[in-house]
Backbone bond lengths (Angstrom), bond angles and torsions (degrees), N, CA, C in turn:
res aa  C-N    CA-C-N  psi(-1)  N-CA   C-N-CA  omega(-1)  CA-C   N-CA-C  phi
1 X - - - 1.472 - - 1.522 109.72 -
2 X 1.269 131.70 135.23 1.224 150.99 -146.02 1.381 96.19 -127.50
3 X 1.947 141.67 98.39 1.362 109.39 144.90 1.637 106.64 -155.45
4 X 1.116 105.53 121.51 1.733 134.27 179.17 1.768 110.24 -75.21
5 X 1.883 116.23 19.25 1.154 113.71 -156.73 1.612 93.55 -78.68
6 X 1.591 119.59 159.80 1.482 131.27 178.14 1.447 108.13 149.10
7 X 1.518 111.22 161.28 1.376 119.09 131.84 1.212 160.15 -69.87
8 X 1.290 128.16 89.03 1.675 120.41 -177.56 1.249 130.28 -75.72
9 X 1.550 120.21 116.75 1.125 117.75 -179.36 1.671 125.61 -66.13
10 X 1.223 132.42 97.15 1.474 120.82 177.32 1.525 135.45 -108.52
11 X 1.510 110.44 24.36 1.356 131.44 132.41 1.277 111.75 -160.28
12 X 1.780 109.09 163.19 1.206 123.75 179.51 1.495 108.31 -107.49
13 X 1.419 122.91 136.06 1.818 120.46 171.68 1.230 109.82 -75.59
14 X 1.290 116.56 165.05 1.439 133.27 176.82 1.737 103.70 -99.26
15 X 1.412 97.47 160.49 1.509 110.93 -168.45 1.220 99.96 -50.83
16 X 1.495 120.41 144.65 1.448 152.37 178.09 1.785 99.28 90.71
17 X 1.127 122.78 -7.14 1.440 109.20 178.19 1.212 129.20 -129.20
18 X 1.483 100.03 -3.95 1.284 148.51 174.89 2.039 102.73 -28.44
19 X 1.427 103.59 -46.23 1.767 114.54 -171.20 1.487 110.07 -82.88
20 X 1.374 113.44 -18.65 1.436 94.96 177.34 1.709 115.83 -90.98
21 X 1.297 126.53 132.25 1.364 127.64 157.83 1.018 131.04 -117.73
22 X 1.256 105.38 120.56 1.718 120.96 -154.59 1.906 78.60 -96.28
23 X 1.524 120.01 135.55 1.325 154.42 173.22 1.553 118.34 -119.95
24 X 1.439 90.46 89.71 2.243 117.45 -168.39 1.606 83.04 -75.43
25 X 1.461 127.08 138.84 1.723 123.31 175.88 2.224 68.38 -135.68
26 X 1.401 97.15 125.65 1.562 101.08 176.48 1.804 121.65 -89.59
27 X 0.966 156.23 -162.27 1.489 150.96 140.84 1.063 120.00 -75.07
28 X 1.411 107.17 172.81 1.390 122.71 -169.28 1.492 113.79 -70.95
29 X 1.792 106.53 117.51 1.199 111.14 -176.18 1.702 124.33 108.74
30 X 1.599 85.00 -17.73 1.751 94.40 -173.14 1.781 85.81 -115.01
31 X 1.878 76.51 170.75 1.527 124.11 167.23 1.523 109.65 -85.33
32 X 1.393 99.41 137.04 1.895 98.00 179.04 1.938 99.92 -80.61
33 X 1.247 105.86 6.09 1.868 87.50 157.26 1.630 100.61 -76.74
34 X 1.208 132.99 -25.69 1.560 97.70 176.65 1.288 139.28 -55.49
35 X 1.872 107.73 1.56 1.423 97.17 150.57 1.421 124.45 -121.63
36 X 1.663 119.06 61.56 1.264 99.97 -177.81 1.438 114.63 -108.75
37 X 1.413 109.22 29.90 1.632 129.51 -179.47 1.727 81.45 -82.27
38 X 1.428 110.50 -45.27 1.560 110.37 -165.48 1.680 104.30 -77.78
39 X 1.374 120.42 -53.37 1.448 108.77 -152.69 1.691 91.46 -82.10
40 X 1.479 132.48 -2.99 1.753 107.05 178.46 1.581 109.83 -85.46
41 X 1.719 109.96 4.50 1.592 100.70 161.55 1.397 131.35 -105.27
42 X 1.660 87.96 18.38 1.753 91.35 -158.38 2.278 85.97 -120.40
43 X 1.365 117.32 117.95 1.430 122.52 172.47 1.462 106.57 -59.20
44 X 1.479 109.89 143.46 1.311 120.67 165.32 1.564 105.23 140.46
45 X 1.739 97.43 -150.58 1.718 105.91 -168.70 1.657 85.62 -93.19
46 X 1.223 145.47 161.96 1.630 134.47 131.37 1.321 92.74 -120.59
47 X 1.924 96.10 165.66 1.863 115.40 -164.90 1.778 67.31 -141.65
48 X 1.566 105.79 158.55 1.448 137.21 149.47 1.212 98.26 -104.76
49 X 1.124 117.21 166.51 1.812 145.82 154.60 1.311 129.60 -105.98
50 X 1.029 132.37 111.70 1.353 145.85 -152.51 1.488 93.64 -117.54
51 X 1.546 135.98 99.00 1.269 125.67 155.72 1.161 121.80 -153.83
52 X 1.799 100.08 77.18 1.137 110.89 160.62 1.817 122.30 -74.60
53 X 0.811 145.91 143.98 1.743 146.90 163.28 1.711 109.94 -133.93
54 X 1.007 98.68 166.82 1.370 120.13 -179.34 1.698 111.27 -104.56
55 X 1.238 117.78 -30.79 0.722 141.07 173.93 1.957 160.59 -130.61
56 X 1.632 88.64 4.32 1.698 98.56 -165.48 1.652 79.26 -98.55
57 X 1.319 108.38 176.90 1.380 133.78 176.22 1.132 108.05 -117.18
58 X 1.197 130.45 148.82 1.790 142.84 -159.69 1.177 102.98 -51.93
59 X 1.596 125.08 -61.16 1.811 114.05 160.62 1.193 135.89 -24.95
60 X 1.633 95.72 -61.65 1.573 100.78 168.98 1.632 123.55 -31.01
61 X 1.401 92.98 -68.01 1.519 121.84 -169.75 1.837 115.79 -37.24
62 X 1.661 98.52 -59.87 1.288 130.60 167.40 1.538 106.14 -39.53
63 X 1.587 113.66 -63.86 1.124 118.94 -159.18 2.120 105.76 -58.37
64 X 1.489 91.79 -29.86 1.435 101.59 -159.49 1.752 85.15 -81.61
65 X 1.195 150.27 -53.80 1.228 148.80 -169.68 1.420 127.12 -68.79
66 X 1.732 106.45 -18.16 1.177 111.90 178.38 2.066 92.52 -94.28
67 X 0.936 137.90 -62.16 1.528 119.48 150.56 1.253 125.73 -3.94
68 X 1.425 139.18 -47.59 1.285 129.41 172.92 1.542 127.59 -111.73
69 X 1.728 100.04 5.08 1.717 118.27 155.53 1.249 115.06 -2.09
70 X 1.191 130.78 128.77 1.979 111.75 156.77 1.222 119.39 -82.50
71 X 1.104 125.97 153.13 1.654 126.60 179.98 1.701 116.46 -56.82
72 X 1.020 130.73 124.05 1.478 154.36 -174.99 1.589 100.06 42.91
73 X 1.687 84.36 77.79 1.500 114.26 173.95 1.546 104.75 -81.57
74 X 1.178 111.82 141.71 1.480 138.72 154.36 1.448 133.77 -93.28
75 X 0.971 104.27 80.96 1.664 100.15 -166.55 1.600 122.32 -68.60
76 X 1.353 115.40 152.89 1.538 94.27 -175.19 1.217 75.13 -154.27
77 X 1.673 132.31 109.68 1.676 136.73 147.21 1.361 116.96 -102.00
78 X 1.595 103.17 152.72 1.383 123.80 170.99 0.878 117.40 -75.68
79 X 1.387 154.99 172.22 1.282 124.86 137.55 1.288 137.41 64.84
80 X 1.672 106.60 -161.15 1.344 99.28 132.98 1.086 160.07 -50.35
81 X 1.693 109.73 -9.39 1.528 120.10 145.57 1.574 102.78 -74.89
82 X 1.125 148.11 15.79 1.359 134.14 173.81 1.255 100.80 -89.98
83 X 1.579 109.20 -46.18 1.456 104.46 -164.61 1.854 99.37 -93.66
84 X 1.289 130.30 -29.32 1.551 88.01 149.47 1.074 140.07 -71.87
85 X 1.288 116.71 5.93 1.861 100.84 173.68 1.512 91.66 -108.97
86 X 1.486 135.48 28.57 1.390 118.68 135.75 1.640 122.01 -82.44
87 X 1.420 95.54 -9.27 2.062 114.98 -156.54 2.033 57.77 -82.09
88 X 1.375 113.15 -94.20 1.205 114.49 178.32 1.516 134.17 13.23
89 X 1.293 102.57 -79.97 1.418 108.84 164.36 1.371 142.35 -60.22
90 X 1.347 122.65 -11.14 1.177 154.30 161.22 1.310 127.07 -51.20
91 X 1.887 109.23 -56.58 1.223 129.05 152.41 1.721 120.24 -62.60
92 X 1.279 119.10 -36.83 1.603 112.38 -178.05 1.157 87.03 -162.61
93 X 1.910 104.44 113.76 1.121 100.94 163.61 1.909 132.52 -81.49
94 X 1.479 104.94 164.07 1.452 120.25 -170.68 1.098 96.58 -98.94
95 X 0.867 130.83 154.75 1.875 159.36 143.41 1.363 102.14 -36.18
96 X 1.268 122.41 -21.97 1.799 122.48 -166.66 1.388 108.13 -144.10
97 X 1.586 137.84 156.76 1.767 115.56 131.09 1.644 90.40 -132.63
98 X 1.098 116.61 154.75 1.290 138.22 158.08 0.975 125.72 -114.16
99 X 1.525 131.24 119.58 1.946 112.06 -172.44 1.768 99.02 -130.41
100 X 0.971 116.20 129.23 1.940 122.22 -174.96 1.519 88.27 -119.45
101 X 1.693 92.99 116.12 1.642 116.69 149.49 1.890 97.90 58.66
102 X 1.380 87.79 35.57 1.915 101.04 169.80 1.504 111.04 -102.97
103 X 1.393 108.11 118.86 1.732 114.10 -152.61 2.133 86.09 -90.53
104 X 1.080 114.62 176.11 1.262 119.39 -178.53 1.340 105.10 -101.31
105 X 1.490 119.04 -31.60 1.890 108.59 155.02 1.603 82.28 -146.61
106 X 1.486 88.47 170.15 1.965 103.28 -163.55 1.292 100.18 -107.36
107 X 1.194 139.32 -9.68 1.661 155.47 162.09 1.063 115.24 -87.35
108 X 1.651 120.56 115.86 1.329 124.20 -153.79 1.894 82.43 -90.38
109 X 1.483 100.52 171.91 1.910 112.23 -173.37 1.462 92.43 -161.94
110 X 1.350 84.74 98.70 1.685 122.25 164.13 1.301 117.88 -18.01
111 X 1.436 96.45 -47.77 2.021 104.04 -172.64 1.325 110.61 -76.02
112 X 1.463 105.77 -33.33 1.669 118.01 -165.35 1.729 98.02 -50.26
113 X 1.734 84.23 158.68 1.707 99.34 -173.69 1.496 86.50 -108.45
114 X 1.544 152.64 -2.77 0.914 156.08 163.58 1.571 100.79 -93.97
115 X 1.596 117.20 112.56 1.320 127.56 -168.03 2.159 92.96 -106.07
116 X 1.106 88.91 165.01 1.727 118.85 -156.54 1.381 140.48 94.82
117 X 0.896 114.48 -162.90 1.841 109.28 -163.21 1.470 106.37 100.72
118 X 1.356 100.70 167.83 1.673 132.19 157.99 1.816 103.03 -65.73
119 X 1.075 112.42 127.79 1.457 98.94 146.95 1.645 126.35 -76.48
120 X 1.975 121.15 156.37 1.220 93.37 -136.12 1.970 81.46 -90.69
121 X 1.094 120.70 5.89 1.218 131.63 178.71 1.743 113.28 -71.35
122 X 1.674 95.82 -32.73 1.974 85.98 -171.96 1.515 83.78 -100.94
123 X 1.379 133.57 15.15 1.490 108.43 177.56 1.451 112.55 -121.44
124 X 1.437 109.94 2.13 1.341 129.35 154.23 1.378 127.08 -55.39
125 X 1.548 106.70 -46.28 1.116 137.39 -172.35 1.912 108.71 -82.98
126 X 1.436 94.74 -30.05 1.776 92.15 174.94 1.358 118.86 -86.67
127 X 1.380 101.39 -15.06 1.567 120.48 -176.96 2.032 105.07 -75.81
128 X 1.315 103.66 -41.97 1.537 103.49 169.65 1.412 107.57 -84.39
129 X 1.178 123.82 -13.60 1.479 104.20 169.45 1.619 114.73 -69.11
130 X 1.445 100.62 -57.42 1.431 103.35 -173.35 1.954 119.27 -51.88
131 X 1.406 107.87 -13.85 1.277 132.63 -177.40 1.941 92.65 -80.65
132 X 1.073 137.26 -62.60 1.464 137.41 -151.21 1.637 90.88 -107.77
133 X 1.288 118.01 -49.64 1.828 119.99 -169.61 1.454 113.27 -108.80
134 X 1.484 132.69 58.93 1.369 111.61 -163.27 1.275 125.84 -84.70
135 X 1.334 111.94 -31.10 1.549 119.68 149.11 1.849 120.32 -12.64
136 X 1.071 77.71 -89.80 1.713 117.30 175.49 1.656 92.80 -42.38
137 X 1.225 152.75 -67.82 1.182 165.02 -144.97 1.426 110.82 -83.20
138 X 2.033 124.39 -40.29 0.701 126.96 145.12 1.570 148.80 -31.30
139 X 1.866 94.15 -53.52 1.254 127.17 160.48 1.942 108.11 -29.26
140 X 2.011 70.53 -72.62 1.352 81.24 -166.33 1.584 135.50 -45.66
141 X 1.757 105.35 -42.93 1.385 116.32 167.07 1.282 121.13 -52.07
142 X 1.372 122.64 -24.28 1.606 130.27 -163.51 1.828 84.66 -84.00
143 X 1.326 133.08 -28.57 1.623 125.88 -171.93 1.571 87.18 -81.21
144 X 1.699 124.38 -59.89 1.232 97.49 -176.42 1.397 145.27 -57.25
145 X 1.350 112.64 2.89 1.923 125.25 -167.72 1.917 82.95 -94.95
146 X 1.358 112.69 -41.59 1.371 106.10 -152.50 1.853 92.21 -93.51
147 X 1.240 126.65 4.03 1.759 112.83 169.25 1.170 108.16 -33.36
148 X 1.448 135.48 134.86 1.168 140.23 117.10 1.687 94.92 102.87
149 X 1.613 122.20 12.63 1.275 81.78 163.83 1.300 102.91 -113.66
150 X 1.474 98.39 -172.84 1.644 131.69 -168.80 1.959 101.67 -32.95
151 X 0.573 118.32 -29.37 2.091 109.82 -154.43 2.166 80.25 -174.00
152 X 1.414 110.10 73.65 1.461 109.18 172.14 1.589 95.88 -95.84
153 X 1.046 137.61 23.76 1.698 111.58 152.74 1.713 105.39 -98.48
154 X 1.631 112.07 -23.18 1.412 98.43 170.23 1.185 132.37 -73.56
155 X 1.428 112.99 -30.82 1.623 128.87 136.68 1.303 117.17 0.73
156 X 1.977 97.50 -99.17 1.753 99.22 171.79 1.552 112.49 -44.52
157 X 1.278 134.87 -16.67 0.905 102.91 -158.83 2.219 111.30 -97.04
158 X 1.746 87.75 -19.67 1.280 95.34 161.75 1.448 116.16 -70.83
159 X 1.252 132.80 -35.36 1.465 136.63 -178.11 1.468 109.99 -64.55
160 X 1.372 120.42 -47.30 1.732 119.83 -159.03 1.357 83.68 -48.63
161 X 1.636 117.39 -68.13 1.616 127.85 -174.83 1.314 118.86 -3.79
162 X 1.218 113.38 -24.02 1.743 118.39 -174.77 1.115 124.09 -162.15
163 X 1.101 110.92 33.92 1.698 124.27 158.51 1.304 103.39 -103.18
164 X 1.460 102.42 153.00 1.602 124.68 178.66 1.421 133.34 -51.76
165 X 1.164 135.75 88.65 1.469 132.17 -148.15 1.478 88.34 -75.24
166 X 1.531 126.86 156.44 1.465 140.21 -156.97 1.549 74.37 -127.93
167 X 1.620 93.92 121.69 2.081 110.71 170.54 1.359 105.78 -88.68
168 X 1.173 136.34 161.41 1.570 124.45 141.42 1.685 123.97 -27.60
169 X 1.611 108.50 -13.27 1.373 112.69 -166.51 1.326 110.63 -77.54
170 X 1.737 134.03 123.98 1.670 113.88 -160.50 1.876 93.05 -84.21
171 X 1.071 111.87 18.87 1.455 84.52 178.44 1.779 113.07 -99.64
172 X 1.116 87.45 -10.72 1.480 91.53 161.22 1.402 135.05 -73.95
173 X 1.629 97.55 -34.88 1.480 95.88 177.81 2.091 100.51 -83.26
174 X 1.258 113.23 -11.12 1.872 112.02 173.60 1.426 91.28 -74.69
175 X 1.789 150.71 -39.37 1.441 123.08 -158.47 1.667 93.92 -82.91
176 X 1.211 112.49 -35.78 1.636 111.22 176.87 1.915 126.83 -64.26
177 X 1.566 86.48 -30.27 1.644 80.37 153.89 1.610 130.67 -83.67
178 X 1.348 104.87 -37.74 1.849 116.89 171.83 1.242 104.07 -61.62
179 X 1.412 142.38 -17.53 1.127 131.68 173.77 1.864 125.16 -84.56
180 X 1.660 99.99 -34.32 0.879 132.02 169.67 1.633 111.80 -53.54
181 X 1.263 118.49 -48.77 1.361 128.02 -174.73 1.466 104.55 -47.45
182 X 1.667 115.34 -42.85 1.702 126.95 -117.74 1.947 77.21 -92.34
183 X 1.615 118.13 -18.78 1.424 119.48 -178.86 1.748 103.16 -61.42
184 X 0.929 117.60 -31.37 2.008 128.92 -149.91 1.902 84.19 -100.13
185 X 1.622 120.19 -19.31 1.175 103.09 -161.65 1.644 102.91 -105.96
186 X 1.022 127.35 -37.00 1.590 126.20 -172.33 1.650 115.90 -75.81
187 X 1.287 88.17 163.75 1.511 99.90 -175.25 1.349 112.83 -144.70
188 X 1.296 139.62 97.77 1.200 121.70 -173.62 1.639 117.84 -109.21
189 X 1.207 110.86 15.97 1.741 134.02 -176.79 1.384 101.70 -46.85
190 X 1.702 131.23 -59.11 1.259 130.34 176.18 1.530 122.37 -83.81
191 X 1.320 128.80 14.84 1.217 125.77 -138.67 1.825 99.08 -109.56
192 X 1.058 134.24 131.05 1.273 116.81 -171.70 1.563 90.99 -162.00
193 X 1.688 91.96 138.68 1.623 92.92 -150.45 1.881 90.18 -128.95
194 X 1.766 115.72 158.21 1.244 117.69 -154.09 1.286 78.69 -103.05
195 X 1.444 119.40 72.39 2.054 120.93 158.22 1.930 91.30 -135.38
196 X 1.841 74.55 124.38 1.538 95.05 -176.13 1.530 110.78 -46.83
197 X 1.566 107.33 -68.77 1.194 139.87 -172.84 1.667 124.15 -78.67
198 X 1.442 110.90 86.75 1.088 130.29 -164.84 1.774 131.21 -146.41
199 X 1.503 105.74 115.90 1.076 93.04 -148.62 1.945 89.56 -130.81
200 X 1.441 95.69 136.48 1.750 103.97 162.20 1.309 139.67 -97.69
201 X 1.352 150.69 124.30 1.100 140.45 -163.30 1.710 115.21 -153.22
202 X 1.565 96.83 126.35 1.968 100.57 -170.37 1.429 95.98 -116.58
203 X 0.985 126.31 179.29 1.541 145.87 -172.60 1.886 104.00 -96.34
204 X 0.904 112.81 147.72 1.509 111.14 -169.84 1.824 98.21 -62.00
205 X 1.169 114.45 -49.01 1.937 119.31 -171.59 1.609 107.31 -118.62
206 X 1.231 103.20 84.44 1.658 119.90 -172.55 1.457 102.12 -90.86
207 X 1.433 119.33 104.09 1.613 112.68 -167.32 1.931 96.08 -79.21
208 X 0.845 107.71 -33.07 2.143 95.29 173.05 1.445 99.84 -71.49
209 X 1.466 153.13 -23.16 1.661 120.71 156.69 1.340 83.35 103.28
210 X 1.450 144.23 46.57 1.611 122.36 164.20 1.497 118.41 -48.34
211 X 1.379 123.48 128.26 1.285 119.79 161.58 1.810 110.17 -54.49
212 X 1.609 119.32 133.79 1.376 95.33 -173.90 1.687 104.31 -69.40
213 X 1.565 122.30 -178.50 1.411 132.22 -161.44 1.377 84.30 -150.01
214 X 1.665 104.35 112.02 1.255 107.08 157.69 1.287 144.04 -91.48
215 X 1.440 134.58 -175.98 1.728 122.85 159.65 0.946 113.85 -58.63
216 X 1.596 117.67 168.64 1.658 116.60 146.05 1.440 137.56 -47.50
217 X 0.807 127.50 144.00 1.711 117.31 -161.31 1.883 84.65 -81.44
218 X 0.716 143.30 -40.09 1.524 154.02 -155.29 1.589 104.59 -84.05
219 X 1.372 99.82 -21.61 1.966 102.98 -169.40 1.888 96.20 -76.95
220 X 1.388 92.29 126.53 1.780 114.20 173.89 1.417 96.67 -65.06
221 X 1.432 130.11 -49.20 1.303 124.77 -140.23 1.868 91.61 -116.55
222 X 0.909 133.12 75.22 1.638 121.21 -165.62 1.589 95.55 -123.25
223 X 1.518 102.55 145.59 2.103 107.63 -179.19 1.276 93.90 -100.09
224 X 1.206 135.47 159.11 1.174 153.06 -103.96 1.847 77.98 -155.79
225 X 1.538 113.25 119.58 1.612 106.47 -169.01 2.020 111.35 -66.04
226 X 0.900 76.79 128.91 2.224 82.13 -179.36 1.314 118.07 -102.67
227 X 1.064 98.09 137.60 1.508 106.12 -174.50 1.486 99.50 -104.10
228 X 1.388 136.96 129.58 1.160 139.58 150.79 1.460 120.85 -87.10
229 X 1.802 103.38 152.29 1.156 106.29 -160.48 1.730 107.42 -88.51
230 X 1.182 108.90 25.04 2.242 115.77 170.38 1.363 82.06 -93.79
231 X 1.355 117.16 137.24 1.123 133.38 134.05 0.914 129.30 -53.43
232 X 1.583 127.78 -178.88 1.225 146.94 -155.25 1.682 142.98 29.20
233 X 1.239 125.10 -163.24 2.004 108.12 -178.00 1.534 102.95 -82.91
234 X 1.405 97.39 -9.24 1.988 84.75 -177.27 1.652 106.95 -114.52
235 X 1.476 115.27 31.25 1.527 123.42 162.92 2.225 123.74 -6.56
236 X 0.699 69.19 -58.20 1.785 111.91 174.85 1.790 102.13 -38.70
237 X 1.098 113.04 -38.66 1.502 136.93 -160.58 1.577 111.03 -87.83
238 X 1.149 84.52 -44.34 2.025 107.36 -163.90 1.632 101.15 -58.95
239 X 1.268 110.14 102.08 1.671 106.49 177.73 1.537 124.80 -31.05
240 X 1.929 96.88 -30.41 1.577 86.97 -168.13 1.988 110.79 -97.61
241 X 1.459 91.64 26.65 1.604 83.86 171.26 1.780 96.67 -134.65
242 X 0.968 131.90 23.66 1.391 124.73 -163.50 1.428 91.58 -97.73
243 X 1.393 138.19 -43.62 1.473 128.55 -171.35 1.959 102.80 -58.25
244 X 1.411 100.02 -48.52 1.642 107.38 -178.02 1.501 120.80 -43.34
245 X 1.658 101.60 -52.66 1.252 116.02 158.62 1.349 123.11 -43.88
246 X 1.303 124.57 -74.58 1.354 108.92 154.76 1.312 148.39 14.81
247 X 1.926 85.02 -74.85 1.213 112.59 -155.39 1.986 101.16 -82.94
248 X 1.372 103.48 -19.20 1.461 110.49 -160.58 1.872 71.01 -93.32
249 X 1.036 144.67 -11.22 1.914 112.19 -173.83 1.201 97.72 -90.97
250 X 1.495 116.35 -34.58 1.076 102.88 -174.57 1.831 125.68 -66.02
251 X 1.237 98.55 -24.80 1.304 106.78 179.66 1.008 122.83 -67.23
252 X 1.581 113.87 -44.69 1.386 125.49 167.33 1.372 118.91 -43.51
253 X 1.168 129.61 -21.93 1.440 142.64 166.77 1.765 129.12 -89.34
254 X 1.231 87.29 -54.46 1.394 106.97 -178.31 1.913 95.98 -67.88
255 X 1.054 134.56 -42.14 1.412 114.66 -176.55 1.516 116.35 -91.26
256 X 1.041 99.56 34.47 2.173 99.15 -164.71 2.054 77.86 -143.58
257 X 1.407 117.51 13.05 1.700 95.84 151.44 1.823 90.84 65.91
258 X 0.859 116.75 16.02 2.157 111.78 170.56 1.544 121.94 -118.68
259 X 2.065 102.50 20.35 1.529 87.68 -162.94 1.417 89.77 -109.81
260 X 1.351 99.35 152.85 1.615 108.19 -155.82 1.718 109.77 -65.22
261 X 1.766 124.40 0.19 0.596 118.79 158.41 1.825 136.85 -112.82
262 X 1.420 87.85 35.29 1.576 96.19 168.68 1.701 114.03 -101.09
């Protein structure tokens, strides 16, 4: 059994900011340093998420990460870190969630009147690649995060930086498939969680098609989903929206009276 699951702390705040911990959960395949372009402008504690396994199932995983949460956590997922740190939030709520270019299921459904997703035919097909070609498959995902934006070879080239290099070791390429699965398995369409402060946000030209993911219909305090003007599924990345980003978490906090320095 294979599992590297936890939080890593990779800075500490200085007094007065010291209480907030912002909790980066990264995408599939990456390292939560792919956002530390974002968290070295934002004050406080930040944690990454490390949960690769060989073997737990997205519940599992959740269950084990929301257990070692930090106190008036801020969540901020990619992806599929978006939608586990909703699995996340569910179990203990945070003070915050943030989810970037987190689809509400990752398998597009034909009938649905809500259009996007993977079809389950081309993700069948990526799923045996990464099984026989994973290299190559890796590659490949790093072109799909960067579709459609502005300068996507500088993109890949910020992304490779922190995605998971595949060893000869097969247990690496088993946490990258068990993780892989957990996309074909969630659903977060009905899911509506008792955190006031919650906010969604996709990239204006998202080449994977997130279904959008809304608030709770019940949440008093809910952000209104934003589209930023970086393209593509890895928005987040694009130098010229990362200060905005920033600037919008912080706000999200700082005007709702919860930032550790009011």
């Amino acid at each position: 059994m294979s599992n590297k699951l936890g939080w890593i702390q990779v800075s500490k705040g200085n007094k007065g900011n010291h209480h907030a911990n912002w909790c980066w959960i990264p995408g599939w395949s990456f390292s939560g340093t792919v956002f530390s372009d974002l968290y070295t402008r934002i004050p406080g504690n930040h944690w990454i998420a490390d949960y690769r396994t060989s073997e737990l199932s997205m519940s599992e995983a959740g269950d084990a990460l929301a257990n070692t949460l930090p106190e008036n956590a801020h969540i901020i997922g990619w992806s599929l870190g978006g939608a586990l740190g909703m699995k996340i939030a569910a179990l203990k709520k945070p003070t915050s969630i943030t989810t970037l270019a987190t689809s509400a299921y990752f398998i597009a459904r034909p009938n649905s009147e809500q259009l996007g997703g993977m079809p389950a035919d081309v993700f069948a097909a990526f799923s045996q690649s990464l099984a026989t070609q994973p290299e190559k498959t890796l590659k490949r995902f790093l072109g799909l995060c960067a579709q459609h934006a502005d300068n996507p070879k500088a993109l890949i080239r910020t992304l490779s930086a922190h995605q998971y290099n595949i060893s000869d070791s097969e247990s690496s390429t088993k946490e990258l498939a068990q993780t892989l699965a957990w996309l074909a398995e969630y659903d977060l369409s009905n899911q509506t969680l008792a955190v006031e402060h919650q906010a969604h946000w996709v990239g204006s030209n998202d080449g994977l098609h997130p279904v959008p993911l809304m608030c709770s219909p019940d949440s008093s305090h809910q952000e209104p989903l934003i589209t930023f003007t970086a393209k593509s599924h890895a928005f987040f990345a694009c130098e010229s929206n990362q200060q905005q980003i920033a600037d919008e978490l912080m706000s999200l906090i700082s005007t709702r009276g919860v930032h550790d320095n009011a």
